[in-house]
C-alpha positions as CSV (number, residue, x, y, z in Angstrom):
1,X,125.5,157.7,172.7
2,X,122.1,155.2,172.6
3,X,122.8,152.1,173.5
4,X,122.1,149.2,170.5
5,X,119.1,147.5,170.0
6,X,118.3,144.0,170.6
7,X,117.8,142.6,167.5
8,X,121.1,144.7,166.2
9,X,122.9,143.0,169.2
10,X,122.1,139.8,168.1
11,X,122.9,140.4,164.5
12,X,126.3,141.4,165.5
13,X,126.8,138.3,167.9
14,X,125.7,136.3,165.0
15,X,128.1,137.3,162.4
16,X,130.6,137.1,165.4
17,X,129.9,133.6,166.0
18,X,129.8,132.5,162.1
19,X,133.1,133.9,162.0
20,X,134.6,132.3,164.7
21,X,133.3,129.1,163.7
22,X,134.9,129.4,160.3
23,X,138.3,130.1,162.0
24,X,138.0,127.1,164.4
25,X,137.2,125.0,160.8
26,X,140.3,126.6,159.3
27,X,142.6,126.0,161.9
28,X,141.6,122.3,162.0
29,X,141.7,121.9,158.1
30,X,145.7,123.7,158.6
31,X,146.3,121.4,161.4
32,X,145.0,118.1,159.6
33,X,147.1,119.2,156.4
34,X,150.5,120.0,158.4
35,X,150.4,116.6,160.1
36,X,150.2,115.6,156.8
37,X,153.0,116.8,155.5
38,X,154.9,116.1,158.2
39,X,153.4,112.3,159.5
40,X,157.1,111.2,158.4
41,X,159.0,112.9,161.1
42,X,156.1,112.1,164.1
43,X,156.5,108.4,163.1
44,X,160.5,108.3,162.7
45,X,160.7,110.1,166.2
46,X,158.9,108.0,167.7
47,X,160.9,105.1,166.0
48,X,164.2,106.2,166.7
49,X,166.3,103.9,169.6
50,X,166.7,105.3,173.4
51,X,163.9,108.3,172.3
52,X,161.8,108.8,175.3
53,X,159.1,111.8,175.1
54,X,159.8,114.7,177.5
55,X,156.7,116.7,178.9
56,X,157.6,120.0,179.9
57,X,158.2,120.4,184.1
58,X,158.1,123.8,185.5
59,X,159.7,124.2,188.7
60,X,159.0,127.2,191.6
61,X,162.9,128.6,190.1
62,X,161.4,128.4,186.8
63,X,158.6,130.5,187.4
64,X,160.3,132.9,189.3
65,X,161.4,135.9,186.4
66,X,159.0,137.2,183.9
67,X,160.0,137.6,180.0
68,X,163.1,140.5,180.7
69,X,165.2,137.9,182.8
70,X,164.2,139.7,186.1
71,X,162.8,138.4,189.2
72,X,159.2,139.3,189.9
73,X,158.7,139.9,193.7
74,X,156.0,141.5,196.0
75,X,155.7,144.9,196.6
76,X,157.8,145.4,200.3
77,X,155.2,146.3,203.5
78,X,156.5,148.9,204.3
79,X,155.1,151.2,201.0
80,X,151.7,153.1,201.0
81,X,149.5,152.2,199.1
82,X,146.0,154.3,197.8
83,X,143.8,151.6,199.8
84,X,146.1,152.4,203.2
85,X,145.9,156.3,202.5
């Protein structure tokens, strides 16, 4: 298999980079229209009495499992490996 030529290489990252820049100005156009549609809501939660905005906090116990529920831990010592073989 030859490998690609430069100018073909920089076609290719060309039309790569057009079309990620039209994505980027999609997603902004999407976000700009769904905070208008929804401004309403943001305002009137912001509005509402004893409302206090919660960041997220992850803890050490939080982090602990992966997606299944299980707990991720580190392989025990006492297993070879291939780089102690």
């Amino acid at each position: 298999m030859g490998t690609l030529s430069r100018a073909l290489a920089t076609k290719i990252v060309g039309i790569v980079s057009r079309v990620v820049a039209a994505l980027q100005a999609q997603r902004s156009i999407d976000a700009r229209r769904i905070h208008r549609q929804y401004r309403h809501l943001i305002e009137a939660q912001g509005d509402a009495p004893g409302s206090t905005r919660v960041g997220l906090v992850c803890t050490a116990e939080d982090d602990s499992g992966n997606a299944d529920g299980t707990v991720v831990t580190e392989p025990s010592s006492n297993r070879t490996t291939l780089e102690r073989a």
